[in-house]
N, C-alpha and C positions, 0 to 999 in steps of 0.2 A: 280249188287249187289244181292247176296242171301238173302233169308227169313230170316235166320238168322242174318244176318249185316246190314238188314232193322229195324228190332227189336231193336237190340241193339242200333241203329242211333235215333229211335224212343223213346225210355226208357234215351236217354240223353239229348233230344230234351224237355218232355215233365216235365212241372212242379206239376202235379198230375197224379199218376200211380197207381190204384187202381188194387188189384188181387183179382178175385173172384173166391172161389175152392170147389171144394167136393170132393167126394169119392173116384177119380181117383187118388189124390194127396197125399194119405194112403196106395193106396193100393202095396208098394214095401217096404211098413213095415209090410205085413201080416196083412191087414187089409180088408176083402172085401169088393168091391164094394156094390150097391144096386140096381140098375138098368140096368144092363148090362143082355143082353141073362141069366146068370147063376148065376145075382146076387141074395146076399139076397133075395129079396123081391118074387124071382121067386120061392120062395121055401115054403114050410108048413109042418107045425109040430103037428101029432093027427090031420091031416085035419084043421085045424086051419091057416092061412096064414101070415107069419113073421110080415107085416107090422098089420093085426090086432093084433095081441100078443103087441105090441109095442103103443097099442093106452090108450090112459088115461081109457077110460070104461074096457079096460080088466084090467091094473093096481087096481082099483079099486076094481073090482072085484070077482079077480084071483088074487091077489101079492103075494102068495106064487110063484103059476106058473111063473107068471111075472117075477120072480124074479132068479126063477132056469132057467129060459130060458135065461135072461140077462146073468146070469155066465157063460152058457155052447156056447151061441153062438158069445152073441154081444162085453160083455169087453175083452180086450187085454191087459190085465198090464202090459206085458213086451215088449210092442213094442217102439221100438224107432225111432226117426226120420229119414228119408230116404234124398240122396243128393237133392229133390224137395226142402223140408222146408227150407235145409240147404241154397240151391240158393237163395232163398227168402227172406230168415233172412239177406243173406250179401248184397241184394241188396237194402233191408231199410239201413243198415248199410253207404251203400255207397249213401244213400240217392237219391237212383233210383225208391224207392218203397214208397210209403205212409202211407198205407195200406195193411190187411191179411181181410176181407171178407169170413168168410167162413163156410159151413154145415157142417161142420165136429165136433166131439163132444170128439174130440181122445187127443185133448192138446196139438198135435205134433210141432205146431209152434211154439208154445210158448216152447216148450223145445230144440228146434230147434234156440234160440235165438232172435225172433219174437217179437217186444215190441207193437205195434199197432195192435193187433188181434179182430177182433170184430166178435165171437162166435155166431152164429143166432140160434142156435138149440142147443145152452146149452152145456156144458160140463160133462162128465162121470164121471171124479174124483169127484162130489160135490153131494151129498147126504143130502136132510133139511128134518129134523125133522116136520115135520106137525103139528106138536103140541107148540112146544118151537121155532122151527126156526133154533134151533141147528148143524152146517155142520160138514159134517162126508165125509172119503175118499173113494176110490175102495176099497183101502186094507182092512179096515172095513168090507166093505160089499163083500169080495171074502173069508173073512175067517171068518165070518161069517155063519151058516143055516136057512133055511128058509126065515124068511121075517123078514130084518133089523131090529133093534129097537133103537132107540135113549136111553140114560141113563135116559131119563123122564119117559119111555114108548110109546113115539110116533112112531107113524112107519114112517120110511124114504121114500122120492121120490126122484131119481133121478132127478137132476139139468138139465132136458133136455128138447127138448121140444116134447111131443108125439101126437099123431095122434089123432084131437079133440082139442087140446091145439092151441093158438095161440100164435105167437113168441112174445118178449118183444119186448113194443112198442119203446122204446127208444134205444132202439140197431136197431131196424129196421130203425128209422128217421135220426140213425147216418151213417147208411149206404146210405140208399137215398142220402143224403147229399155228399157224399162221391162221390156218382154215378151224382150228377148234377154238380160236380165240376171238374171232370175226363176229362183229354185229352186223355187219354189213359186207358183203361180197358183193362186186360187180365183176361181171365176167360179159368180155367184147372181144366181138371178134370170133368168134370163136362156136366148131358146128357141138361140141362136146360131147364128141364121139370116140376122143380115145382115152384110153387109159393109161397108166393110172391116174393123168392129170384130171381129166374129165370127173373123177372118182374123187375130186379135194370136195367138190357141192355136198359129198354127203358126211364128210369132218361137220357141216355146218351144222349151229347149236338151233332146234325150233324155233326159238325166239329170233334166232337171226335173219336180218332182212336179204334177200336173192334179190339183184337187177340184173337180168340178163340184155344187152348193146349186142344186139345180131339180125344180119337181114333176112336169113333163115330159121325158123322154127329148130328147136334144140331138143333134144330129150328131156332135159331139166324145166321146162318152159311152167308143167303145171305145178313147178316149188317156188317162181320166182314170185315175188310181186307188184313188180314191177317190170315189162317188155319193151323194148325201144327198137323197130324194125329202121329206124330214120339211120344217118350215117352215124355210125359211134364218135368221128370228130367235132363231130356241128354238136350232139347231147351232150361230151366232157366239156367243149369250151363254153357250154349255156351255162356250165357247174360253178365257173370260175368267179 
């Protein structure tokens, strides 16, 4: 039996199928990565280093910066979902999947037909007024200058979660949960190096099966039992 007919035996076998994803899972919609040799994070702008620009003390700040950096680097408005999301979506559909788990902040799942998405690091389409509370979308804030303003006067943050910030706690306990209840985790995409998302693998019960979908070596690599270095779209859509 192949990895792949292992998989597929395994996803029909198990009655909780949780997917845990990141960056890697975006990026065949023109979405970069972050951690990869040449990803984002390996870069800086004015000597300044992507992920600090991206931390709540520069927001603060800096949010004009903040903010012209957001436009010109990190939103994508017109990306769309790639055949991963789309495997994904039909494998909840056919009720193989549970769960969407995921660091990504792009929305793709969910337009991707994705009904169970549980978002850890926020979403880019949502913009709140700090003042009133008020949500406002990308397109707001891409045609837009300068730094956002709410019809109150409030200046807008991005719905995400930035560096300093911690994730919401109740989107995190619903994922634990999710991860103590799993016969099966597949986690793509993803280097599983931060925390405390990276930290769901060890919610997992002994008995539960690890498929780690990533082109680089992970920490978690000698729990899984199952490793797929191929493209994680081409191994979800072999599932279907």
């Amino acid at each position: 039996m192949t990895d792949i007919e292992t998989l597929k035996s395994w996803l029909r076998e198990s009655k909780h199928t949780v997917f845990l994803g990141g960056a890697g899972v975006s990026t065949a919609s023109g979405i970069p990565d972050f951690r990869s040799a040449h990803g984002l994070y390996m870069q800086k702008k004015s000597g300044i280093s992507y992920e600090e620009m991206l931390s709540i003390d520069y927001y603060r700040a800096h949010t004009e910066e903040f903010y012209d950096f957001l436009r010109n680097v990190m939103l994508y408005p017109d990306a769309k979902p790639n055949p991963a999301h789309y495997a994904l979506s039909q494998l909840e559909r056919d009720g193989l999947l549970e769960v969407v788990i995921t660091q990504n902040i792009d929305g793709l799942h969910q337009l991707a037909g994705s009904k169970n998405v549980i978002e850890l690091h926020g979403n880019e389409n949502r913009y709140i007024c700090q003042k009133c509370g008020k949500v406002y979308d990308m397109r707001h804030v891409m045609d837009c200058g300068g730094v956002p303003l709410c019809s109150c006067g409030g200046r807008l943050k991005p719905d995400v979660v930035l560096y300093g910030e911690t994730l919401n706690e109740r989107d995190l306990s619903h994922a634990v949960q999710y991860a103590l209840d799993a016969d099966l985790m597949i986690v793509g995409g993803t280097s599983l190096v931060v925390y405390p998302v990276a930290g769901l693998v060890q919610y997992l019960r002994k008995d539960a099966r690890l498929v780690i979908l990533n082109r680089d070596p992970t920490p978690y690599d000698s729990r899984a039992q199952l490793i797929f270095r191929e493209d994680l779209a081409d191994v979800l859509s072999a599932c279907l």
